[in-house]
MOPAC internal coordinates of N, CA, C and O (Angstrom, degrees):
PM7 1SCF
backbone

  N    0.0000 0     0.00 0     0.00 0    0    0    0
  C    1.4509 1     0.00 0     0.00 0    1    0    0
  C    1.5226 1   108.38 1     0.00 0    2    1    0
  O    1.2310 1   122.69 1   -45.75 1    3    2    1
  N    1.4243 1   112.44 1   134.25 1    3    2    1
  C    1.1743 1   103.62 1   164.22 1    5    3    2
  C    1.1032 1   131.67 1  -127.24 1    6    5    3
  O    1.2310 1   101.61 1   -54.90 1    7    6    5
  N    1.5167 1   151.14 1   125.10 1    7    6    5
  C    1.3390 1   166.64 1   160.47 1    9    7    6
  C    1.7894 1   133.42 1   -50.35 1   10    9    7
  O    1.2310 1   128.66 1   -36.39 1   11   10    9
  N    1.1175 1   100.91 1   143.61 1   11   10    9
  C    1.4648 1    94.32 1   169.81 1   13   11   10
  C    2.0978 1    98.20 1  -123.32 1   14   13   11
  O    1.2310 1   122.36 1   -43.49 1   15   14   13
  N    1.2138 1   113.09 1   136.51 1   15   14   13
  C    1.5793 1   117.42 1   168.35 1   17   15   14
  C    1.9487 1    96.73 1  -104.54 1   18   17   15
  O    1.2310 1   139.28 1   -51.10 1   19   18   17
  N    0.9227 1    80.21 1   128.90 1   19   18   17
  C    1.8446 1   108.77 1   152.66 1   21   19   18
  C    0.8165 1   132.13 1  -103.54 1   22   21   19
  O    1.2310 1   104.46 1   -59.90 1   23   22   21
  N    1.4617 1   146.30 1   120.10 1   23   22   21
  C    1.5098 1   135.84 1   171.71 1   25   23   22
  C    1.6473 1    92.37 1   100.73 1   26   25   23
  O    1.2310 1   129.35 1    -7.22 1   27   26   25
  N    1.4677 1    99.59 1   172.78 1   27   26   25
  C    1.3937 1   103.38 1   130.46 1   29   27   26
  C    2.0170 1    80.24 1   124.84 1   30   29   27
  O    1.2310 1   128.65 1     3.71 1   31   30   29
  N    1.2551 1   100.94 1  -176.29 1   31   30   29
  C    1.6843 1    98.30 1  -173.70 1   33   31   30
  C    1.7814 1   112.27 1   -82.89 1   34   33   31
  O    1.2310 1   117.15 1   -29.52 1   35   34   33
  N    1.0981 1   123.03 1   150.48 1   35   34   33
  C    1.4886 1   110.64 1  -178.70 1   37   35   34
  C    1.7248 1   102.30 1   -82.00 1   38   37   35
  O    1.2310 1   108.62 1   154.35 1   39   38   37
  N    1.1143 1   138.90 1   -25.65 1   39   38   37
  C    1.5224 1   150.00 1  -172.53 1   41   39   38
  C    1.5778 1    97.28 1   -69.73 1   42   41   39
  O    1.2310 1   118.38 1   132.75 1   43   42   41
  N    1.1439 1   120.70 1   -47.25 1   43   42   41
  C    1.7489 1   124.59 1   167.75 1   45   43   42
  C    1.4501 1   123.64 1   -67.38 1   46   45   43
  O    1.2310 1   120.82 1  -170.49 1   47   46   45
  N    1.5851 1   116.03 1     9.51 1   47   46   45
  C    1.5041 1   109.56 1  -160.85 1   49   47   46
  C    1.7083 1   104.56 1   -86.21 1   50   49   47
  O    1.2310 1   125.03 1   159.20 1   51   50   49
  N    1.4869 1   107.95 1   -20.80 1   51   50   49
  C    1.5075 1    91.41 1   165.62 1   53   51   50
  C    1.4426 1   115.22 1  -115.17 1   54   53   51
  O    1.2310 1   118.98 1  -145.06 1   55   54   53
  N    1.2481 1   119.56 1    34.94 1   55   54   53
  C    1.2330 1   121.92 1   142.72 1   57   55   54
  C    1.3683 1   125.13 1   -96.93 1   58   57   55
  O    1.2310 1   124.26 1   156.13 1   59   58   57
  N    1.2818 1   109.44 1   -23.87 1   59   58   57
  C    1.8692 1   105.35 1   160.73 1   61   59   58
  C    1.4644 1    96.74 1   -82.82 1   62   61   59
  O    1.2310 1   102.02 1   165.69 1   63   62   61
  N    0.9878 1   150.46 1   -14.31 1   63   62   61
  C    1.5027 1   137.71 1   155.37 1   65   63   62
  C    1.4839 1   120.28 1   -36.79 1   66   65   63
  O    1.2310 1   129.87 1   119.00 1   67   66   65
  N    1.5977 1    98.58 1   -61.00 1   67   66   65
  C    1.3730 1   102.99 1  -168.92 1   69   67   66
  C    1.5347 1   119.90 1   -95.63 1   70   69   67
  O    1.2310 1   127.17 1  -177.09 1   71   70   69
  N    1.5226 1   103.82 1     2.91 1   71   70   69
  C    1.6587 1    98.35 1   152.05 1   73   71   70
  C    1.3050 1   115.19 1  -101.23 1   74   73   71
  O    1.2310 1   115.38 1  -170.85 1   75   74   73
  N    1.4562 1   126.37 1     9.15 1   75   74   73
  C    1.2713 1   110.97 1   170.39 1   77   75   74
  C    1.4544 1   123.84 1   -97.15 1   78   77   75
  O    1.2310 1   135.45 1   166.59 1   79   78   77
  N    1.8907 1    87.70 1   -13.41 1   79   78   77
  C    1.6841 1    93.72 1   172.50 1   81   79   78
  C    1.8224 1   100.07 1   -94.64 1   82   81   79
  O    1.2310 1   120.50 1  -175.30 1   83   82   81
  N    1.1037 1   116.65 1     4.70 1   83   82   81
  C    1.6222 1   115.29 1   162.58 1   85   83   82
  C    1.5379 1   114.53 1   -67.84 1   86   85   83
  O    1.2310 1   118.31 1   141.93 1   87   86   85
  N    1.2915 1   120.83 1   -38.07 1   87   86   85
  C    1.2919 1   152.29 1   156.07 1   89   87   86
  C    1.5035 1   132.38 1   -49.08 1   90   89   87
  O    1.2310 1   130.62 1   149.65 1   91   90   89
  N    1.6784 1    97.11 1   -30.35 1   91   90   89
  C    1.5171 1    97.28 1   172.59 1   93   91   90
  C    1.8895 1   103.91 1    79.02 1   94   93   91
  O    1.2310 1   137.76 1  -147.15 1   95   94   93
  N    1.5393 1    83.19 1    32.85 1   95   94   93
  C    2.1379 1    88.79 1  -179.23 1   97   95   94
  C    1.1932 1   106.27 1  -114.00 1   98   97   95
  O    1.2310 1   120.00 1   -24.97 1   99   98   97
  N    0.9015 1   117.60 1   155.03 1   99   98   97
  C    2.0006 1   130.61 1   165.31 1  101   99   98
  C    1.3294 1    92.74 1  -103.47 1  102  101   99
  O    1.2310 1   122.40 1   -27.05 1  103  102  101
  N    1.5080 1   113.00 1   152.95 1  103  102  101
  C    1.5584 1   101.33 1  -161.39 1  105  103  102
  C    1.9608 1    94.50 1  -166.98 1  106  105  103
  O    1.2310 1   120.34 1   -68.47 1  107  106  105
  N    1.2398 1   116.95 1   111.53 1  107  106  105
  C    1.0834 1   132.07 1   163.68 1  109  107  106
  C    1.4368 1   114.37 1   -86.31 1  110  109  107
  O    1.2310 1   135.28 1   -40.91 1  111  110  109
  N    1.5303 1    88.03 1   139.09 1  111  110  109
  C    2.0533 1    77.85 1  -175.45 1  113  111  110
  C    1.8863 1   100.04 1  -138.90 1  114  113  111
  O    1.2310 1   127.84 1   -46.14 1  115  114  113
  N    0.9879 1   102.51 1   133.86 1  115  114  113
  C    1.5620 1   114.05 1  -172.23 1  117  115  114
  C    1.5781 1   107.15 1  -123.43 1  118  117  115
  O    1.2310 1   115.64 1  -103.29 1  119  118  117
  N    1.8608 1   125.89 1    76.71 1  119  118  117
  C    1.3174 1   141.26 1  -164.27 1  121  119  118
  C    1.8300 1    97.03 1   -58.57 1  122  121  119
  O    1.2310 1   122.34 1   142.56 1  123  122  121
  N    1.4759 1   113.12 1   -37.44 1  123  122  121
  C    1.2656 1    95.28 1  -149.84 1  125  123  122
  C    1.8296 1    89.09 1  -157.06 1  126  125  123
  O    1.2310 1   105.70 1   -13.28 1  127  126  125
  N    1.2822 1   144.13 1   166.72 1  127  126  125
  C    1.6915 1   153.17 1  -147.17 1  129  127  126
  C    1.5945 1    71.45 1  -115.82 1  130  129  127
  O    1.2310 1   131.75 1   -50.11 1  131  130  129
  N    1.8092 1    94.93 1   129.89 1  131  130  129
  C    1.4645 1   131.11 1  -162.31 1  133  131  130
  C    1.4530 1    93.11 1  -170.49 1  134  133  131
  O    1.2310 1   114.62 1   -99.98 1  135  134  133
  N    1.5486 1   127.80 1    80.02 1  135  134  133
  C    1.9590 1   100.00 1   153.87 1  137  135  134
  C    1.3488 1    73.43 1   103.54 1  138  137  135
  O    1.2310 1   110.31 1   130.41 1  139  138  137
  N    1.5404 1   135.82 1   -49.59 1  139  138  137
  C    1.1936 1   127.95 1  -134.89 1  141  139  138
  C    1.6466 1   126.23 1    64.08 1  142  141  139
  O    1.2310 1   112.71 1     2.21 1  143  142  141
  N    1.1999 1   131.38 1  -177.79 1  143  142  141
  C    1.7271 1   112.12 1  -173.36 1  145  143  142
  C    1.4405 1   124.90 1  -102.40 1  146  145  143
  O    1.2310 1   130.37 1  -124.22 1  147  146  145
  N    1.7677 1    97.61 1    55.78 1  147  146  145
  C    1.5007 1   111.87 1   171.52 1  149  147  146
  C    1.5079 1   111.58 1   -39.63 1  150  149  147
  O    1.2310 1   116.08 1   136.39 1  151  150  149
  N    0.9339 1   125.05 1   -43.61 1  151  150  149
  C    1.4247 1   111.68 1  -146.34 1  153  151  150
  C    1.8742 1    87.61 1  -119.08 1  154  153  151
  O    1.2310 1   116.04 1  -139.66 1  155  154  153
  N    1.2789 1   125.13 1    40.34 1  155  154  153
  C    1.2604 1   122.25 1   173.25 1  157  155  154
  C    1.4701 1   113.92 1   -65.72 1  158  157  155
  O    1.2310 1   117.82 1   168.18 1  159  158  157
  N    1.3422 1   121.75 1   -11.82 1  159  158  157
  C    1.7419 1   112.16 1  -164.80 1  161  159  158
  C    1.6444 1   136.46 1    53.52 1  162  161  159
  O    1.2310 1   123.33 1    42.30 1  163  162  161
  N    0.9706 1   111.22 1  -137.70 1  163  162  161
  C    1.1646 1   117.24 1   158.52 1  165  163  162
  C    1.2379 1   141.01 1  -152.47 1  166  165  163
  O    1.2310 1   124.55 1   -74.86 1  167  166  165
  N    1.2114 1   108.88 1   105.14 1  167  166  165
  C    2.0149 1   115.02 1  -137.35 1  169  167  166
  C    1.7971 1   101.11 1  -100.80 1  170  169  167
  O    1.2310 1   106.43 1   -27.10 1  171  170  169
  N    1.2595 1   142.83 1   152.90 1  171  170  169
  C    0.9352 1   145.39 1   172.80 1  173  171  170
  C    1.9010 1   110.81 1   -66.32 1  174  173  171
  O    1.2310 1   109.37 1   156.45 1  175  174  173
  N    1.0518 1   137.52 1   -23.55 1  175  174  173
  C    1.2500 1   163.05 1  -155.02 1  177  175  174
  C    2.1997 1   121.65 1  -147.49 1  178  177  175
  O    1.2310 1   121.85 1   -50.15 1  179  178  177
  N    0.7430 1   114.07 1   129.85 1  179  178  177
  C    1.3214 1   117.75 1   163.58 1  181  179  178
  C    1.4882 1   111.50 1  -147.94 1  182  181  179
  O    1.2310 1   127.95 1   -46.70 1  183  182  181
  N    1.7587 1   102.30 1   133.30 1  183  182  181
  C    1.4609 1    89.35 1  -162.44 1  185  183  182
  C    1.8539 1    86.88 1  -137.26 1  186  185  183
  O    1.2310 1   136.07 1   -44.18 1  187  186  185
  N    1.7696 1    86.49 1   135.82 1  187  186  185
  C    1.5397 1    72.35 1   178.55 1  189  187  186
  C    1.9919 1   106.84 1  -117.81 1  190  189  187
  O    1.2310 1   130.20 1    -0.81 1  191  190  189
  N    1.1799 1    97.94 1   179.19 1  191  190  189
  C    1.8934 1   121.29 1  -167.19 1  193  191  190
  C    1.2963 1    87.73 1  -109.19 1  194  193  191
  O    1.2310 1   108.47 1  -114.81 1  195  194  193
  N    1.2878 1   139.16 1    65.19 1  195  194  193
  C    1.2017 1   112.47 1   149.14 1  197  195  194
  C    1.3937 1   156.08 1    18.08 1  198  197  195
  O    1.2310 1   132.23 1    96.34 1  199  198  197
  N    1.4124 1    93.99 1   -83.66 1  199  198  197
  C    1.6517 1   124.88 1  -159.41 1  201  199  198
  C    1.8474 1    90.28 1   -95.99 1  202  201  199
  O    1.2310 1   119.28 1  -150.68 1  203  202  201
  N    1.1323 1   118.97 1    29.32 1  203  202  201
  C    1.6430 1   104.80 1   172.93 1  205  203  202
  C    1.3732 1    96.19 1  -150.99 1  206  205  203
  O    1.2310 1   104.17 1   169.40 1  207  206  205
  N    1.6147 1   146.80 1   -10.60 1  207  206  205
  C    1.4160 1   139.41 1   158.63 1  209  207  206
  C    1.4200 1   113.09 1   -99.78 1  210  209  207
  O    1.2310 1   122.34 1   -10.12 1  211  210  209
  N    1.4462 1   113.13 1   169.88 1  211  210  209
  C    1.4311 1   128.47 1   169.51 1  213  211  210
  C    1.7201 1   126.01 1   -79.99 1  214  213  211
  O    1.2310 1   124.05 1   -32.72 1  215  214  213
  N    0.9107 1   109.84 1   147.28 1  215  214  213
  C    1.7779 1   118.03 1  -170.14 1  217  215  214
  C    1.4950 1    93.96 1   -66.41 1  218  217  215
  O    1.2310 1   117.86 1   151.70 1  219  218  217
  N    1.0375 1   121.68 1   -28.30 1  219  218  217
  C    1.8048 1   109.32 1   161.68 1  221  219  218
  C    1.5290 1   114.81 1   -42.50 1  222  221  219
  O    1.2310 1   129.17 1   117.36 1  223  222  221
  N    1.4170 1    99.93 1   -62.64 1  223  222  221
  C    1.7878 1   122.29 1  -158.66 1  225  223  222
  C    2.0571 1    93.31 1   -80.19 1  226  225  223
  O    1.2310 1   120.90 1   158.02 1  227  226  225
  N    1.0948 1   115.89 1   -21.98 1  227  226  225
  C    1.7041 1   102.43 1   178.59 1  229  227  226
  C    1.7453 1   100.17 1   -90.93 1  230  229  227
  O    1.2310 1   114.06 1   151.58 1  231  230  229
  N    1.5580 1   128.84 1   -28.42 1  231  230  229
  C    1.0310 1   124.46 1   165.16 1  233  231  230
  C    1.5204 1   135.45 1   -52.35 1  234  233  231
  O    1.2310 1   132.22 1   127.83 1  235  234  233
  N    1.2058 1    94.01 1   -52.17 1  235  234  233
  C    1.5802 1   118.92 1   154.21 1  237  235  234
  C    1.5490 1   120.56 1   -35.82 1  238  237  235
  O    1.2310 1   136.18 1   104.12 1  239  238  237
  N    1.1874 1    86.27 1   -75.88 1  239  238  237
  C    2.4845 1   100.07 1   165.33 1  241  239  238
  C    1.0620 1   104.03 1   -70.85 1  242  241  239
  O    1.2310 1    99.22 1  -143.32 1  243  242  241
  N    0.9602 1   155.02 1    36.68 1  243  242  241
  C    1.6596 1   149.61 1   136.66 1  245  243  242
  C    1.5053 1   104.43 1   -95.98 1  246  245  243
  O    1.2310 1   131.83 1   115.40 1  247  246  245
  N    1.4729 1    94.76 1   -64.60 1  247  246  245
  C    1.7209 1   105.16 1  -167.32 1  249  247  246
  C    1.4405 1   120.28 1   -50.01 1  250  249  247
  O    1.2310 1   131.23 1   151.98 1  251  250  249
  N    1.6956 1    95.94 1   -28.02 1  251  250  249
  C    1.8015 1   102.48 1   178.25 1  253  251  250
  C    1.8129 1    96.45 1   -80.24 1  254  253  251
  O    1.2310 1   123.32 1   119.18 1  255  254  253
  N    1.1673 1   111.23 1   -60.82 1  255  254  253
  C    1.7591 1   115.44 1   161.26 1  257  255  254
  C    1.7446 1   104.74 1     0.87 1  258  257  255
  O    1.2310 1   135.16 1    90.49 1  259  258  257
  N    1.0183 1    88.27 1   -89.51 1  259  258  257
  C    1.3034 1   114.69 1  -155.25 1  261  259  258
  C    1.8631 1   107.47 1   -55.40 1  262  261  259
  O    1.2310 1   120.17 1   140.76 1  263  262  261
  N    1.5724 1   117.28 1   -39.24 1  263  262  261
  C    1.2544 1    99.17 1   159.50 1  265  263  262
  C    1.3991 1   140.14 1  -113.14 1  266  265  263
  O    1.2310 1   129.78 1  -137.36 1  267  266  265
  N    1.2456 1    98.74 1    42.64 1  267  266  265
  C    1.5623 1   133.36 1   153.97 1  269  267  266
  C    1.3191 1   120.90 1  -106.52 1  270  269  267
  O    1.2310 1   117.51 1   171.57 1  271  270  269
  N    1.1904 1   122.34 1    -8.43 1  271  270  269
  C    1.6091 1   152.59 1  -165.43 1  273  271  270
  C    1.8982 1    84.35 1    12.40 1  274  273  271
  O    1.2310 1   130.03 1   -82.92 1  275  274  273
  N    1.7002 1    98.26 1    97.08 1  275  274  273
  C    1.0705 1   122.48 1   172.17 1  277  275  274
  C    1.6939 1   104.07 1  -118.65 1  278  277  275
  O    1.2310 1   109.33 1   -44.37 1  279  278  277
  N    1.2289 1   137.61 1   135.63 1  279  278  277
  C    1.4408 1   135.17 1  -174.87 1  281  279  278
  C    1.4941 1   109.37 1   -72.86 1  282  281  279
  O    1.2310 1   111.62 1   -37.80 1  283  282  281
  N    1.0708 1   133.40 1   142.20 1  283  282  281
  C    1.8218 1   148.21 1  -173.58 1  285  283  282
  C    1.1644 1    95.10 1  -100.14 1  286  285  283
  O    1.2310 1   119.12 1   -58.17 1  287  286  285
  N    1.7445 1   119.29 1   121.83 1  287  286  285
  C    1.3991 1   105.77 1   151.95 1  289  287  286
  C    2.2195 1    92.99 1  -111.18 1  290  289  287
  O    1.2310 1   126.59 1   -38.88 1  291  290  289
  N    1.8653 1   104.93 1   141.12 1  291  290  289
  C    1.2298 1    86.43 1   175.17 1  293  291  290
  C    1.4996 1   118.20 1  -122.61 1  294  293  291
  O    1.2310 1   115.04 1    -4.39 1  295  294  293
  N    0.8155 1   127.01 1   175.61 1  295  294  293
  C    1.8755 1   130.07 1  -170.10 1  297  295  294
  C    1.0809 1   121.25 1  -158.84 1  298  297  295
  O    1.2310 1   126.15 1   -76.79 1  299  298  297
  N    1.1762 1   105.77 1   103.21 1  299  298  297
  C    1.9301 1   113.88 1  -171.37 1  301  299  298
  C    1.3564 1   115.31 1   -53.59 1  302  301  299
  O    1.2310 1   119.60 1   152.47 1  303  302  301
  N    1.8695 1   118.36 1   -27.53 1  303  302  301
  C    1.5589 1   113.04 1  -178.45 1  305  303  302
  C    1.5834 1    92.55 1  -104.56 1  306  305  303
  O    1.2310 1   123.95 1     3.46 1  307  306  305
  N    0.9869 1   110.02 1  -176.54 1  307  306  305
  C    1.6108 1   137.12 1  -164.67 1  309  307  306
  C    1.5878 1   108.94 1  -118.74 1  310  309  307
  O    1.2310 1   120.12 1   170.00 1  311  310  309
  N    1.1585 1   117.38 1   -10.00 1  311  310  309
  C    1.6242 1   107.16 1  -166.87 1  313  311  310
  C    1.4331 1   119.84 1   -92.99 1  314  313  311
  O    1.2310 1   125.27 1    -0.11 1  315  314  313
  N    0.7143 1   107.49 1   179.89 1  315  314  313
  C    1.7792 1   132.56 1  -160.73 1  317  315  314
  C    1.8615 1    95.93 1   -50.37 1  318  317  315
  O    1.2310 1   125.84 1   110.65 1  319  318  317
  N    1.3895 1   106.38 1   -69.35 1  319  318  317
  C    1.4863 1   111.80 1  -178.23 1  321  319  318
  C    1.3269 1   126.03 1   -66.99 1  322  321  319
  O    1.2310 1   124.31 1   168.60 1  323  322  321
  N    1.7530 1   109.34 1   -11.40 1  323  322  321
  C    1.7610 1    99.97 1   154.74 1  325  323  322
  C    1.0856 1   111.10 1   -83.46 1  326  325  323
  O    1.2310 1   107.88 1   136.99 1  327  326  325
  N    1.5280 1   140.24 1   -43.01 1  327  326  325
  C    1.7477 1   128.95 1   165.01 1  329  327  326
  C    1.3898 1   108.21 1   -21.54 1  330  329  327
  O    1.2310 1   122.56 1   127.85 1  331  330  329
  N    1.5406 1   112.69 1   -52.15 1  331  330  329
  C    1.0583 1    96.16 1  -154.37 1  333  331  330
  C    1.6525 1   127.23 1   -94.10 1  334  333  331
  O    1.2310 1   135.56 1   176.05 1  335  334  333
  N    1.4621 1    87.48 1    -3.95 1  335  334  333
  C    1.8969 1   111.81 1   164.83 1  337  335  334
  C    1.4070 1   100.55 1   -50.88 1  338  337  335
  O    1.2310 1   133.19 1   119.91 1  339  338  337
  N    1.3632 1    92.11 1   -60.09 1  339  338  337
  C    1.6606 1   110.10 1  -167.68 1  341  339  338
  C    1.8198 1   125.12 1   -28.89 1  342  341  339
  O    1.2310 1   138.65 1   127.94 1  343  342  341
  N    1.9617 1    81.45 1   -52.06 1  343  342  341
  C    1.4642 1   106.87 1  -150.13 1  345  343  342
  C    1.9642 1    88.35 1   -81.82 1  346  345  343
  O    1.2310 1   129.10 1   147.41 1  347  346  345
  N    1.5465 1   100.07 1   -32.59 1  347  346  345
  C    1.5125 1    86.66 1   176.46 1  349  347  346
  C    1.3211 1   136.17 1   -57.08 1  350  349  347
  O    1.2310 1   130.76 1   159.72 1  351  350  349
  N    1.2412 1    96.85 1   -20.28 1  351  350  349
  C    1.7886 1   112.57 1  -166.50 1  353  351  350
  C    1.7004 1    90.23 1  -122.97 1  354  353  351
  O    1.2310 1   118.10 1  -149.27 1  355  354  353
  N    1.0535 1   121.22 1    30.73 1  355  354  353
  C    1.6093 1   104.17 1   150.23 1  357  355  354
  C    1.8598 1   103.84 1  -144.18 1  358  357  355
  O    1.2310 1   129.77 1   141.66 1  359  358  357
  N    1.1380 1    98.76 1   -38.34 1  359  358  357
  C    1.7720 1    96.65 1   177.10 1  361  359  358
  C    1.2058 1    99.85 1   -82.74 1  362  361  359
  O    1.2310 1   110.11 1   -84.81 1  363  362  361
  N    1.5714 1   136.18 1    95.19 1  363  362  361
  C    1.0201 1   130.27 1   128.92 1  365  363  362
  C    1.9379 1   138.36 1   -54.30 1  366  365  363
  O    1.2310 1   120.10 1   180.00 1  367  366  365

């Protein structure tokens, strides 16, 4: 499975790394609006952090979302144990 993260803290970026490869995920992670998410692909998952980007940068990841009709999972905190809510209930 593979993922795209939005948001979220840059100090955590290889710790959502290494629970997503705990998971058996490929996992793009975009901490903060860079380029914007040109090069998002097309990920099985996109999950966004809420509570740590701007309504620019969640507008942006929807709008690409949406015509790729890729599924949103979203999470107002950023930490370790919502990834991993996340990852439970979507990486089966």
């Amino acid at each position: 499975m593979s993922l795209v993260i939005v948001g979220g803290n840059e100090c955590m970026v290889r710790e959502y790394m290494e629970l997503c490869e705990a998971y058996n995920c490929k996992a793009k992670i975009y901490p903060k609006m860079s380029r914007g998410l040109q090069n998002m692909g097309s990920p099985d998952l996109l999950v966004l952090f809420t509570n740590t980007i701007s309504h620019k940068m969640v507008r942006c990841a929807l709008d690409g979302a949406k015509n790729l009709k890729i599924p949103v999972a979203r999470s107002h905190t950023s930490s370790k144990a919502a990834l991993k809510s996340i990852l439970e209930q979507y990486a089966v």
